[in-house]
C-alpha distance (Angstrom), angle and dihedral (degrees) to the residues before:
residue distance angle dihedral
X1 . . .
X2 3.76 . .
X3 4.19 121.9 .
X4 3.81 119.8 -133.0
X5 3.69 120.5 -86.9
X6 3.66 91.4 -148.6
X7 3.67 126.7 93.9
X8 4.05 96.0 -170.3
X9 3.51 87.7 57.7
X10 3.92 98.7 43.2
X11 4.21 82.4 41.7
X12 3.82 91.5 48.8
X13 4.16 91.6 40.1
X14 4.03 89.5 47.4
X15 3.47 94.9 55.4
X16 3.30 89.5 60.4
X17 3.56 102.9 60.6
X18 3.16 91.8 45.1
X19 3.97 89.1 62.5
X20 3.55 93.7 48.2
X21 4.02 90.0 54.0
X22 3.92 108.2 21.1
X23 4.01 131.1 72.4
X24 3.74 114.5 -126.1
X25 4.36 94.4 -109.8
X26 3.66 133.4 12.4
X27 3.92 96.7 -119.0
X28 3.98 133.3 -9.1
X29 3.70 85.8 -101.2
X30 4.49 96.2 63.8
X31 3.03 124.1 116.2
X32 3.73 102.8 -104.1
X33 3.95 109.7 -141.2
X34 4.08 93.0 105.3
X35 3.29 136.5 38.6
X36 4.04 121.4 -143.0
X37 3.39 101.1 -118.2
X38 4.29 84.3 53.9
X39 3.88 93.1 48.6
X40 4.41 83.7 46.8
X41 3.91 93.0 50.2
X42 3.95 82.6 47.3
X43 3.67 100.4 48.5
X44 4.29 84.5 44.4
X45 3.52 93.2 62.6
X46 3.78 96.5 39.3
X47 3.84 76.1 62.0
X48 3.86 98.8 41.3
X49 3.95 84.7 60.0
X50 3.80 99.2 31.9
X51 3.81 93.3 -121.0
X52 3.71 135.3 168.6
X53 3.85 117.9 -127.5
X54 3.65 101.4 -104.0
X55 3.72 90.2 52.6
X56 3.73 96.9 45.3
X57 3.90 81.7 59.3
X58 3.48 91.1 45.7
X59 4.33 88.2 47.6
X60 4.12 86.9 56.0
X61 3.60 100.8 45.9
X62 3.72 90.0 56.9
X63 3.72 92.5 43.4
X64 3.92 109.7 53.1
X65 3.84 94.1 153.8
X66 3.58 87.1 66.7
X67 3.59 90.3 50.1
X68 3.73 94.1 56.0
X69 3.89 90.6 51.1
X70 4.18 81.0 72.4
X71 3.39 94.9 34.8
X72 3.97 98.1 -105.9
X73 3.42 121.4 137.4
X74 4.06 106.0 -174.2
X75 4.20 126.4 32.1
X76 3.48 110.4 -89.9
X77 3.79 103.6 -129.0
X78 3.42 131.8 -107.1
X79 3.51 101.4 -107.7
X80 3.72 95.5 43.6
X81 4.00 83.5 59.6
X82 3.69 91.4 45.8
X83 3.78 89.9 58.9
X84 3.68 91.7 43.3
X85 3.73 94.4 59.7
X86 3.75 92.3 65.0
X87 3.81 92.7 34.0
X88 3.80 89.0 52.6
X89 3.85 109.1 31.3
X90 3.55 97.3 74.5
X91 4.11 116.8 151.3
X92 3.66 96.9 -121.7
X93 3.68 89.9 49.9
X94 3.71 92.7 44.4
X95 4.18 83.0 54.3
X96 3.72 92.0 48.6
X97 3.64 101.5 53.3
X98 4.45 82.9 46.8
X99 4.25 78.3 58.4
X100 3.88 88.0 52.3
X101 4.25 99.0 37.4
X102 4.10 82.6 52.2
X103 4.04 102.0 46.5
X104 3.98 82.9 49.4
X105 3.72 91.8 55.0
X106 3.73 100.5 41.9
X107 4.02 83.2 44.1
X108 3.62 85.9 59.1
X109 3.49 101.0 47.5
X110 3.82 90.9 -113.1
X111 3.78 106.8 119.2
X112 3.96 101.3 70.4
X113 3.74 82.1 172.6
X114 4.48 80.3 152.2
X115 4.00 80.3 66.5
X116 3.67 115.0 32.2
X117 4.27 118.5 34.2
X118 3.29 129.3 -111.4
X119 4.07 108.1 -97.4
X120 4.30 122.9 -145.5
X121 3.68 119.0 -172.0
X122 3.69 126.8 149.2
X123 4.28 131.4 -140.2
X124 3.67 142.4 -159.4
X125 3.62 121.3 -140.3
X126 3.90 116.3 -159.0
X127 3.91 110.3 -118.6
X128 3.94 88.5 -124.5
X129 3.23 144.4 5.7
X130 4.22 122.5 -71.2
X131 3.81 133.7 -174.2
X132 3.54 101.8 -125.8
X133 4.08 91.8 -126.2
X134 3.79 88.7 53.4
X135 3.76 86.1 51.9
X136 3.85 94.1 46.5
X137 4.27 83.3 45.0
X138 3.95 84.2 59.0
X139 3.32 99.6 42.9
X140 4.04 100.0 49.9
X141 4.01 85.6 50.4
X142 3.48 96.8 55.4
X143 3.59 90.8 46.5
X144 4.09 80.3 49.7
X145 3.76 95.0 48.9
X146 4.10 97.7 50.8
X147 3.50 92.2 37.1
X148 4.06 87.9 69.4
X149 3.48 93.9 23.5
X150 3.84 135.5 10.6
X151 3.99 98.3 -167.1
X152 3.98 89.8 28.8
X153 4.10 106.7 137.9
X154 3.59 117.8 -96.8
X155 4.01 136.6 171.2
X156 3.35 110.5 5.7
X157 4.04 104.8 -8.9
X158 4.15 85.3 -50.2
X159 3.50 122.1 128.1
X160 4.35 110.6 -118.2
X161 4.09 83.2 -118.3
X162 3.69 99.9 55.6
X163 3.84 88.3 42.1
X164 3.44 104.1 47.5
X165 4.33 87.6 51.3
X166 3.58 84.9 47.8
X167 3.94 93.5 58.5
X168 3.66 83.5 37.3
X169 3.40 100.9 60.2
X170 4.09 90.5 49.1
X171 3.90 104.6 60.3
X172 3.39 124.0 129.8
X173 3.60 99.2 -115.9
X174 4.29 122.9 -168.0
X175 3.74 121.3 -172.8
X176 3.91 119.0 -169.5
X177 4.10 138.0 -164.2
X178 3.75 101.6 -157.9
X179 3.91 134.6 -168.6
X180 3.98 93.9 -115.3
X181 3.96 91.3 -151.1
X182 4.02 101.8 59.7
X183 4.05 101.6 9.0
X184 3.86 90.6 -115.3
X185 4.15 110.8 157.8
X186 3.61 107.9 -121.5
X187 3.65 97.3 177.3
X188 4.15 139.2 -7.2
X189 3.46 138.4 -174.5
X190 4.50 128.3 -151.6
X191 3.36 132.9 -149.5
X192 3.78 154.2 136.8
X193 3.89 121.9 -101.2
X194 3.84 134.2 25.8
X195 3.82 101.9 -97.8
X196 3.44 128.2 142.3
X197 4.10 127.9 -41.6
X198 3.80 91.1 -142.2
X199 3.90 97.1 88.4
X200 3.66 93.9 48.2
X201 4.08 94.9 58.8
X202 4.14 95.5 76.1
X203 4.09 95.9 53.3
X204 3.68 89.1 40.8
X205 3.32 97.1 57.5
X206 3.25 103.0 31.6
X207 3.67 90.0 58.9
X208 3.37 95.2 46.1
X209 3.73 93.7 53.1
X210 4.41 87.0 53.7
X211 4.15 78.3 57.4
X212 3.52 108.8 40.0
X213 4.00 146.2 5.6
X214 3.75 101.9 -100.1
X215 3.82 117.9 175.5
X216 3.87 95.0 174.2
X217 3.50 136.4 44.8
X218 4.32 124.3 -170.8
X219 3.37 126.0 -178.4
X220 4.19 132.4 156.1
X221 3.64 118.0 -101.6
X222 3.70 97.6 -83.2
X223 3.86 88.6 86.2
X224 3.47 94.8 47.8
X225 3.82 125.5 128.0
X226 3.84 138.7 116.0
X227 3.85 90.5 -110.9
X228 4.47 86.9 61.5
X229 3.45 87.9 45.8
X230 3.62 98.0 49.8
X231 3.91 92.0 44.4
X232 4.14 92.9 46.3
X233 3.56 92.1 53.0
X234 3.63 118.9 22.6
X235 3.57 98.8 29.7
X236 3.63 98.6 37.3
X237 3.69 108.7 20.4
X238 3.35 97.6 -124.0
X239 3.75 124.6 127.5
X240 3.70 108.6 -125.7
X241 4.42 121.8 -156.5
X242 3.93 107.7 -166.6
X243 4.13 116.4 140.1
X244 3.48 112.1 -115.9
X245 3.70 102.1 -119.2
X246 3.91 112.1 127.1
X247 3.91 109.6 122.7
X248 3.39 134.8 33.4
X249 3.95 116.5 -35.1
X250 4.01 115.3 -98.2
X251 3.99 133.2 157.0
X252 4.12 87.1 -128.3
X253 3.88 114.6 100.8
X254 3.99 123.3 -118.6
X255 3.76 115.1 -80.4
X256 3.94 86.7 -148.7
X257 4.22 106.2 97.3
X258 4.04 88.7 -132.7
X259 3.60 96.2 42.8
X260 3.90 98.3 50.7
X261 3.81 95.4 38.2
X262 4.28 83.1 53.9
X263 4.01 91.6 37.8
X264 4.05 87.9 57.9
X265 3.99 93.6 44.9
X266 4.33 84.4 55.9
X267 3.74 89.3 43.9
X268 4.02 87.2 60.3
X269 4.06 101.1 27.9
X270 3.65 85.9 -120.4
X271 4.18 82.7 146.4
X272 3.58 97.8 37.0
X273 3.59 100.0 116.4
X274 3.57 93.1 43.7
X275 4.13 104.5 46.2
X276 4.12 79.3 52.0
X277 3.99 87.8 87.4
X278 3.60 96.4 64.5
X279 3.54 94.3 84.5
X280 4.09 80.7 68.8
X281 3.93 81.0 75.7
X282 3.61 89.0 52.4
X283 3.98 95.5 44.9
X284 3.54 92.5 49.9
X285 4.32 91.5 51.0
X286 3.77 86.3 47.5
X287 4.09 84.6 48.4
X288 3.69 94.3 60.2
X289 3.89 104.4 40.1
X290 3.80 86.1 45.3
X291 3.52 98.2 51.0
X292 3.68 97.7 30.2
X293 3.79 102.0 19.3
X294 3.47 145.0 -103.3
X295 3.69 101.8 -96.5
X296 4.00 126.4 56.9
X297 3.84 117.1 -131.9
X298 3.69 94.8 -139.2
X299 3.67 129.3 111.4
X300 3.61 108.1 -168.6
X301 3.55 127.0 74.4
X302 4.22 90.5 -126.3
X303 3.66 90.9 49.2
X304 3.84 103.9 50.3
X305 3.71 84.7 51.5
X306 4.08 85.9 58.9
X307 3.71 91.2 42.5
X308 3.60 86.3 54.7
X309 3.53 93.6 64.8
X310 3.18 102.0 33.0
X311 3.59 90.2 67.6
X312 3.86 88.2 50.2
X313 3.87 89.7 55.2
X314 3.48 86.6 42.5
X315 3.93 95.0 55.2
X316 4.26 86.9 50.0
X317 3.68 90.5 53.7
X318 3.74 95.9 51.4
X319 3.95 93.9 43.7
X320 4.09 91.5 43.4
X321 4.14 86.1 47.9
X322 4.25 86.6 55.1
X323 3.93 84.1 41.3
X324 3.42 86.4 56.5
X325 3.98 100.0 40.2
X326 3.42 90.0 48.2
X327 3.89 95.1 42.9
């Protein structure tokens, strides 16, 4: 399903939620020239465009009819959205307005989750942005440096081992359960470092299954383990498709009951059709970082989390406004 290409809409649309889930002012004692649900539809498009703050104030001076559409009548500032991003951005929020994006859907008839599986994948995002010959130029000289050496010093006195786990370990990293049928994000889970995708599969589908009726659950092989399997479907009743292919590669089938019933369904395609929709997951990833980029503007840890979702929330609003448009 395609997003909307317009940002009056997606402003318009995001003000919206935010009324239906934000109070008006933070405490009694605010200042009382925006509302929250204003300052959210604000920091939404800032998003939708990939925008600093300065120029996102810069966007809404020069666009007062949009500003009327939410009843504002000056820019708010860019420091007064800076603070609202951490004031707003909250995780239980952030779940909440997932509760709202997925009534809407199933309201419309959109979901089909009975039809099409449930799709997991999970994403990087860099922590800034890089050309992509300067990160080709990195690449080749770290392939340079352990080729000669593997504990030769690199930046700074540190050997290229220690600091490539080092930037490793911080990545922004976003992993999504989406409705395979319209590309809505029924659940996602932040964090810092590129570990495994195992952890992430029992809040993912747990919280998809608060959202949404999902029978079937894919996912590649970097979720798979008995454990998933026996929380999908004995726990949850949901059936789950995810190759067995953690450890090292042998002919001999998995001793785990789960794993060896799936590894004999691959073996004869039996789920072929089905483990086809998990490159929804991976459309949907590509989706955000190429309409809101690859790399997060954020510096600290807490706020590239926030971004994180953001963008998320962001990507709901824009495929609810084409819902909508189309609707």
């Amino acid at each position: 399903m395609e997003t909307s290409l317009s940002p009056r809409t997606v402003l318009v649309i995001a003000h919206q939620v935010g009324d239906r889930l934000l109070r008006d002012y933070a405490c009694k004692s605010s200042r009382h020239d925006f509302t929250l649900p204003q300052l959210f539809a604000c920091l939404v498009v800032r998003e939708f465009y990939g925008l600093s703050y300065r120029r996102t104030e810069g966007l809404f001076r020069d666009s007062t009819a949009w500003l009327e559409e939410i009843g504002l009548s000056v820019a708010p500032d860019h420091n007064t959205l800076w603070r609202a991003f951490s004031l707003i951005l909250k995780t239980s929020r952030c779940q909440k307005m997932l509760d709202l994006f997925a009534a809407d859907f199933k309201q419309m008839g959109l979901l089909k989750l009975s039809e099409k599986p449930l799709a997991m994948d999970s994403t990087c995002f860099e922590q800034r942005h890089r050309s992509q010959h300067y990160d080709r130029r990195c690449r080749k000289m770290e392939a340079k440096e352990e080729g000669k050496k593997a504990e030769k010093p690199g930046k700074w006195g540190v050997s290229v081992n220690k600091t490539r786990r080092r930037k490793v370990s911080r990545l922004p990293k976003l992993a999504l359960a989406v409705a395979s049928s319209c590309h809505l994000i029924l659940a996602m889970k932040v964090r810092l470092g590129n570990g495994s995708d195992a952890p992430d599969f029992k809040p993912l589908l747990e919280q998809s299954r608060q959202r949404a009726g999902v029978k079937t659950a894919v996912a590649d092989s970097g979720y798979d383990s008995e454990e998933n399997h026996r929380i999908s479907r004995e726990d949850n009743g949901v059936r789950s498709i995810i190759p067995p292919g953690i450890g090292r590669p042998t002919k001999k089938l998995p001793t785990g009951r789960w794993r060896r019933h799936t590894a004999k369904r691959f073996a004869r395609k039996a789920d072929k059709k089905l483990y086809a929709q998990r490159s929804q997951s991976e459309t949907v990833h590509s989706m955000l970082k190429r309409n809101q980029s690859s790399a997060l503007r954020s510096r600290t840890p807490q706020r590239q989390k926030q971004e994180m979702m953001l963008r998320a929330i962001t990507h709901n609003i824009a495929l609810l406004c084409k819902a909508m448009e189309e609707g």
